[in-house]
PDB file of N, CA, C and O in Angstrom:
ATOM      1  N   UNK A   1     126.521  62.998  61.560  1.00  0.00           N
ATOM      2  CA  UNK A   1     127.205  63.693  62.612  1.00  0.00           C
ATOM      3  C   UNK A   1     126.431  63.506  63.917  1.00  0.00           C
ATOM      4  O   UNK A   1     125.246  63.837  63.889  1.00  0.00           O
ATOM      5  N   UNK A   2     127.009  62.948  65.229  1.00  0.00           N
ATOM      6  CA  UNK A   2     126.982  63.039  65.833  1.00  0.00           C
ATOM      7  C   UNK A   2     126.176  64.331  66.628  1.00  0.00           C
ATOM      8  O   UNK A   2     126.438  65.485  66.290  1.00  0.00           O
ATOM      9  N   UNK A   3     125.149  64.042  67.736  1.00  0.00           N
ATOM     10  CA  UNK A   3     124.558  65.731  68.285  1.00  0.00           C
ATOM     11  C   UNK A   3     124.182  65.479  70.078  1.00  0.00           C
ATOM     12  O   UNK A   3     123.185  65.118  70.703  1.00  0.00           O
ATOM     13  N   UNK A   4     125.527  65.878  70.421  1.00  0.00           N
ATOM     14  CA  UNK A   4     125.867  65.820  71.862  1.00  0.00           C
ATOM     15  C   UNK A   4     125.053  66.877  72.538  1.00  0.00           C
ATOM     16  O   UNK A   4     125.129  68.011  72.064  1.00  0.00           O
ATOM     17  N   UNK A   5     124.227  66.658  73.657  1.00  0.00           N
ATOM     18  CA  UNK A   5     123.788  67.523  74.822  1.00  0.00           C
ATOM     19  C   UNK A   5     123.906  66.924  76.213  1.00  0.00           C
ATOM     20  O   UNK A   5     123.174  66.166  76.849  1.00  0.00           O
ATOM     21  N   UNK A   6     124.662  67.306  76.386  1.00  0.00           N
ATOM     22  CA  UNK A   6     124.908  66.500  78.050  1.00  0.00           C
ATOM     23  C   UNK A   6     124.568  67.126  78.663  1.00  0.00           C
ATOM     24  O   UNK A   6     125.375  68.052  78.743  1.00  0.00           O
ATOM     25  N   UNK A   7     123.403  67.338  79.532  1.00  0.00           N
ATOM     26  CA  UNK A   7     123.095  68.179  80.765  1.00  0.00           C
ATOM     27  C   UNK A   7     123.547  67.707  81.703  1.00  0.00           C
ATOM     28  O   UNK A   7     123.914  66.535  81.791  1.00  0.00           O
ATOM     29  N   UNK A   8     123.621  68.958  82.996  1.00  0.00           N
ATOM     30  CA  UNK A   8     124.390  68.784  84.010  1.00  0.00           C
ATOM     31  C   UNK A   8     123.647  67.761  85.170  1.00  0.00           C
ATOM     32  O   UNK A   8     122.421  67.700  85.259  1.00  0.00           O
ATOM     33  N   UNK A   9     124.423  67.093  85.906  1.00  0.00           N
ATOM     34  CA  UNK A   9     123.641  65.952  86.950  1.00  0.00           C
ATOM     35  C   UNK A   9     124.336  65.986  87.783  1.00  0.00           C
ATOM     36  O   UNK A   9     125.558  65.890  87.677  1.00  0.00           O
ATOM     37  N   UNK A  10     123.603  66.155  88.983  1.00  0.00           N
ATOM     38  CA  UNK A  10     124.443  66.553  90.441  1.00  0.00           C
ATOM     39  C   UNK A  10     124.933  65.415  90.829  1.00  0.00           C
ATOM     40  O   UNK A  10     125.732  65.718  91.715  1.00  0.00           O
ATOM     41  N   UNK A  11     124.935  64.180  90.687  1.00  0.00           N
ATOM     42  CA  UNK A  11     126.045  63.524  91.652  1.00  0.00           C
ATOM     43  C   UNK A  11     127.042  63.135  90.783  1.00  0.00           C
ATOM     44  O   UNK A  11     127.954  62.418  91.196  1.00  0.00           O
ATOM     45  N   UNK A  12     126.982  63.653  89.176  1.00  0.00           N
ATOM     46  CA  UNK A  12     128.739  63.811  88.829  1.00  0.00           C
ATOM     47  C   UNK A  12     129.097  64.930  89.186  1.00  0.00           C
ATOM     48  O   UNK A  12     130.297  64.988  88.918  1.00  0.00           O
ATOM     49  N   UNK A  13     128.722  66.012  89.706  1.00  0.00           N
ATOM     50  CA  UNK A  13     129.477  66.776  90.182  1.00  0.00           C
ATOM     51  C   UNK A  13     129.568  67.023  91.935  1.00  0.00           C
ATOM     52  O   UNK A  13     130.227  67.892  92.505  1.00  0.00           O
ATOM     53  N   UNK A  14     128.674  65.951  92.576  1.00  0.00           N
ATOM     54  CA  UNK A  14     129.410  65.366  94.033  1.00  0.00           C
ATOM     55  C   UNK A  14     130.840  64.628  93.891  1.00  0.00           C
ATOM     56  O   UNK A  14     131.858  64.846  94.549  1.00  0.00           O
ATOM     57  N   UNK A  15     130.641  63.710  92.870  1.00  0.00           N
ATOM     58  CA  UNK A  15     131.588  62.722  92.742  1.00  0.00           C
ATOM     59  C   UNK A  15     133.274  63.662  92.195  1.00  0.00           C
ATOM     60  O   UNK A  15     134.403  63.469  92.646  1.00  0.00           O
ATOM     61  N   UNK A  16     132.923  64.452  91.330  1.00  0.00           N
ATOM     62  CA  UNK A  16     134.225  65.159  90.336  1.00  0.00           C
ATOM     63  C   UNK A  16     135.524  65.617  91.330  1.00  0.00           C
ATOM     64  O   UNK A  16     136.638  65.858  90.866  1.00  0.00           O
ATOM     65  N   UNK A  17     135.232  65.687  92.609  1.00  0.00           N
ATOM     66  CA  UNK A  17     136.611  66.261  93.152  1.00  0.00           C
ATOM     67  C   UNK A  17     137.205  64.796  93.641  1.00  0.00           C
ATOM     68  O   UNK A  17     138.321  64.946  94.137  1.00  0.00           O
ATOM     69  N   UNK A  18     136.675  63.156  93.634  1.00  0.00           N
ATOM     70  CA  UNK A  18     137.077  62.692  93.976  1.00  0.00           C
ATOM     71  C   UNK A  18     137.650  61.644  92.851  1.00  0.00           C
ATOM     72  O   UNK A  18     137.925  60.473  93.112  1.00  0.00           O
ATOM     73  N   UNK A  19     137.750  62.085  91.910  1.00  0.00           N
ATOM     74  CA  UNK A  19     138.077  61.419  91.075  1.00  0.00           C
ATOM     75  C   UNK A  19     139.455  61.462  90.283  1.00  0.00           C
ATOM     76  O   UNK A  19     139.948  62.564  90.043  1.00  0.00           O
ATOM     77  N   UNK A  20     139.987  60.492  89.938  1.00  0.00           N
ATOM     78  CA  UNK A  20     141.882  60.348  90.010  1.00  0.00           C
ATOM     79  C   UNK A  20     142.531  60.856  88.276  1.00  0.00           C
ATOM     80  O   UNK A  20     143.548  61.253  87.707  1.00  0.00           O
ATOM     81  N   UNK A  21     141.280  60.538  88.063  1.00  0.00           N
ATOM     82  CA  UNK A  21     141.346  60.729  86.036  1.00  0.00           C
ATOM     83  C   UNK A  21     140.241  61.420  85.190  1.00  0.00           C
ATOM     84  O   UNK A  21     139.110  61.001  85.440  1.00  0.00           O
ATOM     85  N   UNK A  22     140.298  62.076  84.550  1.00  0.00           N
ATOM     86  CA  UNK A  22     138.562  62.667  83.516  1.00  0.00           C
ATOM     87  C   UNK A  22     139.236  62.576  82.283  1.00  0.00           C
ATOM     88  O   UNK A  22     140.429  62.864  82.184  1.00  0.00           O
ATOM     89  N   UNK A  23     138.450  62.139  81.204  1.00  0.00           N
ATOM     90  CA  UNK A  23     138.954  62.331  80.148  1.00  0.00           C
ATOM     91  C   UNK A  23     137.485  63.405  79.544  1.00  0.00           C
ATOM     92  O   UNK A  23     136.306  63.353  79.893  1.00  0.00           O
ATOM     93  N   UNK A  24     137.864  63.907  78.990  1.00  0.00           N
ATOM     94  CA  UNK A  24     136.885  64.394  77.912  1.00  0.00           C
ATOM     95  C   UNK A  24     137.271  65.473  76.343  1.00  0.00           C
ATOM     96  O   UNK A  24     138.286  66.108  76.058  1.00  0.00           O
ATOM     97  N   UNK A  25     136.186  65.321  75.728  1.00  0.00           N
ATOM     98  CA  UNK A  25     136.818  65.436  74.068  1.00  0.00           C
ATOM     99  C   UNK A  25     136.176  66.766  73.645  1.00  0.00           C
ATOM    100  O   UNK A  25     135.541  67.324  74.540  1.00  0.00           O
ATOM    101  N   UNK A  26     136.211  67.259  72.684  1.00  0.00           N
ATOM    102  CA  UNK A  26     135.936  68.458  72.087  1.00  0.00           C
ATOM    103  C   UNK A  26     134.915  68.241  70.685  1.00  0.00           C
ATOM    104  O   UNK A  26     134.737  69.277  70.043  1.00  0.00           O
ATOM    105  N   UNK A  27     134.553  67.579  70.407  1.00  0.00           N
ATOM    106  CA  UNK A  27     133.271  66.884  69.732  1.00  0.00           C
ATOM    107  C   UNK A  27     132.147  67.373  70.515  1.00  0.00           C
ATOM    108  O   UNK A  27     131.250  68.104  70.096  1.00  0.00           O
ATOM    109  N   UNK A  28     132.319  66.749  72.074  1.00  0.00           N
ATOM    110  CA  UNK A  28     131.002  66.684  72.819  1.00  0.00           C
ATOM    111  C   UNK A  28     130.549  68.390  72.891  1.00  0.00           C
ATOM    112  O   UNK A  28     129.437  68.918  72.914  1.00  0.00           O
ATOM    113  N   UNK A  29     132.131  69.051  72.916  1.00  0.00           N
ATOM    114  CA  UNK A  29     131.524  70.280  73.236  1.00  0.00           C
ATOM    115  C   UNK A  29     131.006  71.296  72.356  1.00  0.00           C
ATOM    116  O   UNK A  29     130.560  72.384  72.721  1.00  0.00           O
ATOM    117  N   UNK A  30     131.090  70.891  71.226  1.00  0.00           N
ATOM    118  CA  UNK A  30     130.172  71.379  70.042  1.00  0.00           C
ATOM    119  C   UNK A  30     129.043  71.956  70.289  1.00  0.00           C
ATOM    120  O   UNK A  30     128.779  72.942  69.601  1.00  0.00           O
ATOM    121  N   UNK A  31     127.879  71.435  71.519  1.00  0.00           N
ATOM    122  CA  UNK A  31     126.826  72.364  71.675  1.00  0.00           C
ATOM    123  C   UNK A  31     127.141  72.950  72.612  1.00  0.00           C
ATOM    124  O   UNK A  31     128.078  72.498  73.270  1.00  0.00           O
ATOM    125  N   UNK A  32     126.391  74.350  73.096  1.00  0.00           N
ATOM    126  CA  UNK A  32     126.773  75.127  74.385  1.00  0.00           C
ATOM    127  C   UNK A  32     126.335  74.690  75.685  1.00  0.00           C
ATOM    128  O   UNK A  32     126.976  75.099  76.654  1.00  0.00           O
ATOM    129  N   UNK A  33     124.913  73.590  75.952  1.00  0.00           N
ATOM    130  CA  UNK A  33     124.954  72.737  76.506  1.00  0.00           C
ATOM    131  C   UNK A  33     125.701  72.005  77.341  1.00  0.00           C
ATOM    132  O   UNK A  33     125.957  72.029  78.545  1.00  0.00           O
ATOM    133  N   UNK A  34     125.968  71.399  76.489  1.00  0.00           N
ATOM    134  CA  UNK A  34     127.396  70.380  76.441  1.00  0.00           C
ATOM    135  C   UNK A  34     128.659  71.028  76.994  1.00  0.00           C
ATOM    136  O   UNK A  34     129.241  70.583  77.984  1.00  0.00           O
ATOM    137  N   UNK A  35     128.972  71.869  76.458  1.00  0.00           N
ATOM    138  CA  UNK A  35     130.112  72.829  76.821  1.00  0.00           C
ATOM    139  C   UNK A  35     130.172  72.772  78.196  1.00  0.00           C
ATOM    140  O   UNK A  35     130.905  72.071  78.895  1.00  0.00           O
ATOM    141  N   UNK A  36     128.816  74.071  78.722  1.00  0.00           N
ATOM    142  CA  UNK A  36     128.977  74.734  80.030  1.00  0.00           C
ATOM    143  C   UNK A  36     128.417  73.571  80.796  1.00  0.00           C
ATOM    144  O   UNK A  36     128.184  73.830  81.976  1.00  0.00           O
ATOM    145  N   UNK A  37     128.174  72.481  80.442  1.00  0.00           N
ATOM    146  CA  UNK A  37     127.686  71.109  81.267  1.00  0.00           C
ATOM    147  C   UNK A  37     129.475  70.745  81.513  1.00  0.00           C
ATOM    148  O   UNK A  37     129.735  70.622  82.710  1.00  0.00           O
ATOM    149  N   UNK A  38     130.431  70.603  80.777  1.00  0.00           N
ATOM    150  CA  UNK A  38     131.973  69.713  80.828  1.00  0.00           C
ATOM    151  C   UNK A  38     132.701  70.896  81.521  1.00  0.00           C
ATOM    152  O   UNK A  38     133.502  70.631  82.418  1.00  0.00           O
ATOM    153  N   UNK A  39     132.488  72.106  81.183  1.00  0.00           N
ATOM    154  CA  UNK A  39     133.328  73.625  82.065  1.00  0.00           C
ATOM    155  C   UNK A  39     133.124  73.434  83.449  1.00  0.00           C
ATOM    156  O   UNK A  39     134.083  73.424  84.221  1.00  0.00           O
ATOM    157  N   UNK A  40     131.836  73.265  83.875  1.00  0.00           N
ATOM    158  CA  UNK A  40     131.346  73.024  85.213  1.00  0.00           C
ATOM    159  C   UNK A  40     131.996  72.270  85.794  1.00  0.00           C
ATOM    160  O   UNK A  40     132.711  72.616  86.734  1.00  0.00           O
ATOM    161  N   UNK A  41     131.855  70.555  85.192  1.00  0.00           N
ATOM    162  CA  UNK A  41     132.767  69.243  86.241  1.00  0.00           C
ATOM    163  C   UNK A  41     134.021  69.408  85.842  1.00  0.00           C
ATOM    164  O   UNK A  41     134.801  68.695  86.473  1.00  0.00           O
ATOM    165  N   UNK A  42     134.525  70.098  85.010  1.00  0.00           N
ATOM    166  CA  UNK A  42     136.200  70.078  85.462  1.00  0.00           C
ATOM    167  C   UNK A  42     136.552  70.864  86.145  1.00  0.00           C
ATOM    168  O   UNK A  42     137.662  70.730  86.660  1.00  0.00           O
ATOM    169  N   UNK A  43     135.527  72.332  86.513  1.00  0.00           N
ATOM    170  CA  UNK A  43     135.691  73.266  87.569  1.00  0.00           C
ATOM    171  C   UNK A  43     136.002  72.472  88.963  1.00  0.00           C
ATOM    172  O   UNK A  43     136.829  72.833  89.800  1.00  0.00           O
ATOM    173  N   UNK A  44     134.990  71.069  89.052  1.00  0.00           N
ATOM    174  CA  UNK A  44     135.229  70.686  90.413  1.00  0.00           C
ATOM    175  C   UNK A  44     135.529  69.571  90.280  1.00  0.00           C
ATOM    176  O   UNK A  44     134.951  68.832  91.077  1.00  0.00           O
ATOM    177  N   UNK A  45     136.487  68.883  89.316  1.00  0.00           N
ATOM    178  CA  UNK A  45     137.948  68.105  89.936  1.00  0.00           C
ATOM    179  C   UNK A  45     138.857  68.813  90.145  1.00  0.00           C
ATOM    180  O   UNK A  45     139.164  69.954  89.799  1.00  0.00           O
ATOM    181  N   UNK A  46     139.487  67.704  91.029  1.00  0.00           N
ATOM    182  CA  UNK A  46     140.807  68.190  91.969  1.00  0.00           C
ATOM    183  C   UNK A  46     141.691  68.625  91.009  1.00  0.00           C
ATOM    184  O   UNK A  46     141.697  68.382  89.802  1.00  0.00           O
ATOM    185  N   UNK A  47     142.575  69.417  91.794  1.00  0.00           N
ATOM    186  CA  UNK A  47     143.934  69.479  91.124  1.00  0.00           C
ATOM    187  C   UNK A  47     144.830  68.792  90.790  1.00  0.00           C
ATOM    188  O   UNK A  47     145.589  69.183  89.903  1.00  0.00           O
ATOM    189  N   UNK A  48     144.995  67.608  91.386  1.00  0.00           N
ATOM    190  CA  UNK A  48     145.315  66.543  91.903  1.00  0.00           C
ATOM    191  C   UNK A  48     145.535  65.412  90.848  1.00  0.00           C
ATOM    192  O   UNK A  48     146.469  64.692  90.495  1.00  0.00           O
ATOM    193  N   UNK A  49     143.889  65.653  90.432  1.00  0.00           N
ATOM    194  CA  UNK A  49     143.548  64.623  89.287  1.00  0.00           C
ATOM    195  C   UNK A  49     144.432  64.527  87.806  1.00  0.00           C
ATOM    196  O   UNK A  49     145.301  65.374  87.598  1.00  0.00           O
ATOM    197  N   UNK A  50     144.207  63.634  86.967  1.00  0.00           N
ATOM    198  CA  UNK A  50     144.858  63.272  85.469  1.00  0.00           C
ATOM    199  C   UNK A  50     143.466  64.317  84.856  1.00  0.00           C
ATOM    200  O   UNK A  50     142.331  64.220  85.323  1.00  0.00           O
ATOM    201  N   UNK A  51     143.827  65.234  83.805  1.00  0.00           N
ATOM    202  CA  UNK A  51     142.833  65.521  82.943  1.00  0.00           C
ATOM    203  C   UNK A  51     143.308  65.317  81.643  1.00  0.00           C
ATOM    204  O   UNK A  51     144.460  65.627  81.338  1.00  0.00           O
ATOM    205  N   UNK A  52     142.138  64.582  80.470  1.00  0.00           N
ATOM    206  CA  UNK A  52     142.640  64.122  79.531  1.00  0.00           C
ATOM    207  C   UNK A  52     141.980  64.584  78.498  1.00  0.00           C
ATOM    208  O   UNK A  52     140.857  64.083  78.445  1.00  0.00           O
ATOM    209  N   UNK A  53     142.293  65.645  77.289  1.00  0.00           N
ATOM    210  CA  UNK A  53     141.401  66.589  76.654  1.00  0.00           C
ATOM    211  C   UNK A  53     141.612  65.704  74.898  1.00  0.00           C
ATOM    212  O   UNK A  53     142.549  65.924  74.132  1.00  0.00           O
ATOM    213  N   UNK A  54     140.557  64.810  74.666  1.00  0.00           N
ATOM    214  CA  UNK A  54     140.930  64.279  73.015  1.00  0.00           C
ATOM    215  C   UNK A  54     140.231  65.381  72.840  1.00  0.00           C
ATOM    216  O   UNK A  54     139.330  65.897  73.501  1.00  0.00           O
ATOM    217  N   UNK A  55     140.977  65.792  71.475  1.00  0.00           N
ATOM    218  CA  UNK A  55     141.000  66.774  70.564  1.00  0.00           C
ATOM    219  C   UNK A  55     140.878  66.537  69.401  1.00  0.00           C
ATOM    220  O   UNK A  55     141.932  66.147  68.900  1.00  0.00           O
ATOM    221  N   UNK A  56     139.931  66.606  68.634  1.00  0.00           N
ATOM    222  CA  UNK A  56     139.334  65.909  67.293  1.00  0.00           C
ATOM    223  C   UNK A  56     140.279  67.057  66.070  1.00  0.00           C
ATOM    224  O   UNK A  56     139.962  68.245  65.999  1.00  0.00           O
ATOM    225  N   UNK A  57     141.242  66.560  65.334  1.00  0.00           N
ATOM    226  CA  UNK A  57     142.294  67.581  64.605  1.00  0.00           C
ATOM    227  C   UNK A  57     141.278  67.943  63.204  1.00  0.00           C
ATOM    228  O   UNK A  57     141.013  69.052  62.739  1.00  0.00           O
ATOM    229  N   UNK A  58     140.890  66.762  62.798  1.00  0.00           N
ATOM    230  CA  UNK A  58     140.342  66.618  61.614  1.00  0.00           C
ATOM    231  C   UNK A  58     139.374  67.890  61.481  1.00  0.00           C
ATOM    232  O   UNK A  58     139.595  68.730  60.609  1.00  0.00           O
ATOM    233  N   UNK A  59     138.193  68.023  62.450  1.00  0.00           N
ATOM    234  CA  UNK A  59     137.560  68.967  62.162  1.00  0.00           C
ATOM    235  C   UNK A  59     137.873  70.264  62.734  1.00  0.00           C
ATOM    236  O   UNK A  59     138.349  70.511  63.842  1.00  0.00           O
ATOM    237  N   UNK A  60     137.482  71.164  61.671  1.00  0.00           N
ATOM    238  CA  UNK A  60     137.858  72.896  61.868  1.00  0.00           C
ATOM    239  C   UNK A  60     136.946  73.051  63.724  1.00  0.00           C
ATOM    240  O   UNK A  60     137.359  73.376  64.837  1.00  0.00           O
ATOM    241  N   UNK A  61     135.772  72.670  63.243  1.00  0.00           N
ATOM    242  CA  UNK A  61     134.757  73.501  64.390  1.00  0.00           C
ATOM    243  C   UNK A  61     135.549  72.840  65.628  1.00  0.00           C
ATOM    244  O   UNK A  61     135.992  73.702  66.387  1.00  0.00           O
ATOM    245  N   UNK A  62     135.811  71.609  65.985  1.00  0.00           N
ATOM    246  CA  UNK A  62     136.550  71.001  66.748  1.00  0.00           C
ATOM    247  C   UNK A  62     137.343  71.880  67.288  1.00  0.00           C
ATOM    248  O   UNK A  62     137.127  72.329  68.413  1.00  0.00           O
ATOM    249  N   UNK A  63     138.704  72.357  66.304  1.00  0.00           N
ATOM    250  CA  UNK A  63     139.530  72.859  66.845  1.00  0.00           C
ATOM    251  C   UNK A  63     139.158  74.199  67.448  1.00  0.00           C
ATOM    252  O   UNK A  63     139.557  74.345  68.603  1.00  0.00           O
ATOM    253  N   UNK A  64     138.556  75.102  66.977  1.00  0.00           N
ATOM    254  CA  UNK A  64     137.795  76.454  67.265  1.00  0.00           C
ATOM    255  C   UNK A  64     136.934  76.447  69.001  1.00  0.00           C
ATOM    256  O   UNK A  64     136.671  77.445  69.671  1.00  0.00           O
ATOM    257  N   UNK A  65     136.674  75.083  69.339  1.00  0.00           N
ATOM    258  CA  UNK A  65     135.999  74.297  69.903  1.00  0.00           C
ATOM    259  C   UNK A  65     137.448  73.954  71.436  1.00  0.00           C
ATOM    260  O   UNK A  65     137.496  74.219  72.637  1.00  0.00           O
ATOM    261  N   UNK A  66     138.031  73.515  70.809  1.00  0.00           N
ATOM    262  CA  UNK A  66     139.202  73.032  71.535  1.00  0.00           C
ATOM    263  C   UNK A  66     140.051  74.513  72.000  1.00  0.00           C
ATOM    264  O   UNK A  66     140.411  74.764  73.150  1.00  0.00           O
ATOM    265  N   UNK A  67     140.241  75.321  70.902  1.00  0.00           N
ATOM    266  CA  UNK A  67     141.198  76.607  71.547  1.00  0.00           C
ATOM    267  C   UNK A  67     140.418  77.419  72.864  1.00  0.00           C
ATOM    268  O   UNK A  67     140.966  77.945  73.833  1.00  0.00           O
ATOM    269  N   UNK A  68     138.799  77.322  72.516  1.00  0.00           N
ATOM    270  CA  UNK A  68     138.277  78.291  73.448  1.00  0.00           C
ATOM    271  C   UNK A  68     138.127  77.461  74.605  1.00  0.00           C
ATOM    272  O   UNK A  68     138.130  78.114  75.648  1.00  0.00           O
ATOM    273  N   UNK A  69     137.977  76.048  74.765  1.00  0.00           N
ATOM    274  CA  UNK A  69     138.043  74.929  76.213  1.00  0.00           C
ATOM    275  C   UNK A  69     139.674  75.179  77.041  1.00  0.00           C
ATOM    276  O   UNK A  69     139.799  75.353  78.254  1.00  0.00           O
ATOM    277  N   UNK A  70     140.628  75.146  76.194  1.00  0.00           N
ATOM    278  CA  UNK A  70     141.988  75.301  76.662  1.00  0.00           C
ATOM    279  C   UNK A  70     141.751  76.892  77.519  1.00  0.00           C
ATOM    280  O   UNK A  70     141.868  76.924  78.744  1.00  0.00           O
ATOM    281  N   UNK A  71     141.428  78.104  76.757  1.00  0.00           N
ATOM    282  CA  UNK A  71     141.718  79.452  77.406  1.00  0.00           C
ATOM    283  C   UNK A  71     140.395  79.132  78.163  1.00  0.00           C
ATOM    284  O   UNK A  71     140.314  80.164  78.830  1.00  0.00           O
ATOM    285  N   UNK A  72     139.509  78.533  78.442  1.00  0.00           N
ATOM    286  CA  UNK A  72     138.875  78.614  79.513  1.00  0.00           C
ATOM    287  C   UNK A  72     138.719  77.903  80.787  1.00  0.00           C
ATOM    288  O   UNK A  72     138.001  78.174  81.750  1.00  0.00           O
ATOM    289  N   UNK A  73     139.530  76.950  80.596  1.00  0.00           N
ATOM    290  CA  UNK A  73     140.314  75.709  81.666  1.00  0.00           C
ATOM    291  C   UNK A  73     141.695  76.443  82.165  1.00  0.00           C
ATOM    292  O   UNK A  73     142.018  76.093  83.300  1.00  0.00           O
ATOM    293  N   UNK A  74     142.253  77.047  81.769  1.00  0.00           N
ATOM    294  CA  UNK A  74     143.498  77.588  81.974  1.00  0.00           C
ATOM    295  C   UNK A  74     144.459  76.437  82.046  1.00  0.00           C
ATOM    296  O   UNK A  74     144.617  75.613  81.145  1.00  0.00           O
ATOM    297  N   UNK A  75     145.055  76.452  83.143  1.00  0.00           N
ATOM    298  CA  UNK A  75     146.649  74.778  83.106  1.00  0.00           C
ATOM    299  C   UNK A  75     145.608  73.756  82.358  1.00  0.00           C
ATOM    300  O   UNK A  75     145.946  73.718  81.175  1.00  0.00           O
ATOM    301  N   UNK A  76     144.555  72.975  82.574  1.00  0.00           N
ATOM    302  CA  UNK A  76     144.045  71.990  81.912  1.00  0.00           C
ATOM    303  C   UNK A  76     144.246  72.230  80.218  1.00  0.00           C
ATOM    304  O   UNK A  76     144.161  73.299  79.615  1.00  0.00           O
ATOM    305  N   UNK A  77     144.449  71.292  79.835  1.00  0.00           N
ATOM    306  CA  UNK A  77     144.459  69.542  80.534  1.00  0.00           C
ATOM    307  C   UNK A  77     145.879  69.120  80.519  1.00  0.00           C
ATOM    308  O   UNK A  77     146.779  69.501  79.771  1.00  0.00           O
ATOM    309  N   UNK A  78     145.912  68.148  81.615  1.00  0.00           N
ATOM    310  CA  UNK A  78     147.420  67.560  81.828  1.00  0.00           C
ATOM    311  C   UNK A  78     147.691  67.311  80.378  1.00  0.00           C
ATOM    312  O   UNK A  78     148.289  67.993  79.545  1.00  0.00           O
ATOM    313  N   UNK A  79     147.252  66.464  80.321  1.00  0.00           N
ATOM    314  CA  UNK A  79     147.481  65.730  78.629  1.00  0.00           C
ATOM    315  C   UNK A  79     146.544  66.081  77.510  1.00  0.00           C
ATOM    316  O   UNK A  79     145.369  65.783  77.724  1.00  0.00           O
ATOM    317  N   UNK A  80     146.875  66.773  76.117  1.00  0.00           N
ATOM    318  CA  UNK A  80     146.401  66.565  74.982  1.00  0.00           C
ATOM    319  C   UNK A  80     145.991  65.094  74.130  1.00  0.00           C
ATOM    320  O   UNK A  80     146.721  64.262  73.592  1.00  0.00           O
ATOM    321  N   UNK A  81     144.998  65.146  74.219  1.00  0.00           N
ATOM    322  CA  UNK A  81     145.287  63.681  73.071  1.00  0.00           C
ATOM    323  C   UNK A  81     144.508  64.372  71.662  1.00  0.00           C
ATOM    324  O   UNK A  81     143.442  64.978  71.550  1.00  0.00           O
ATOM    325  N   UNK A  82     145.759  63.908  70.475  1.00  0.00           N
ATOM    326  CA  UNK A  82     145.341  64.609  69.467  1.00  0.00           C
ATOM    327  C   UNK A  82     144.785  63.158  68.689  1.00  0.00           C
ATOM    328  O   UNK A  82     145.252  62.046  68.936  1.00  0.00           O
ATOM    329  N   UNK A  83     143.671  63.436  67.685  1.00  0.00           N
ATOM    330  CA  UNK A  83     143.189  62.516  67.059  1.00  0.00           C
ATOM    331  C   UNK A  83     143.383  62.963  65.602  1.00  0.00           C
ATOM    332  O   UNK A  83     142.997  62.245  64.680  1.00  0.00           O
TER     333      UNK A  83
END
């Protein structure tokens, strides 16, 4: 298994309001790290932008993972991608 920590880095989040597309998945957000590192840069893309949320079906924690990213993004993400 995979063990995602993405810490946060300021010039993706200079760059995040100018950007036309984000994709990101619900795997990565497995640690809390990770999480409040991906909550942050979608806080500051545009409205404007494509947001693209893969959603890992297979695993339970995933989805548990995925329901609490949805109620905490609110309208995001434009698009579901289910795996």
């Amino acid at each position: 298994m995979a063990s995602y920590k993405i810490a946060g880095n300021r010039r993706a989040l200079e760059i995040a309001p100018d950007l036309d597309a984000v994709c990101f998945g619900s795997l990565a957000q497995r640690s809390p790290i990770s999480r409040k590192t991906i909550l942050r840069f979608l806080a500051r893309t545009s409205n404007k932008g494509l947001k693209i949320f893969d959603i890992n079906t297979i695993n339970t924690r995933a989805n548990q993972v995925a329901a609490y990213v949805c109620s905490q993004t609110g309208a995001m993400p434009d698009i579901p991608e289910f795996l």
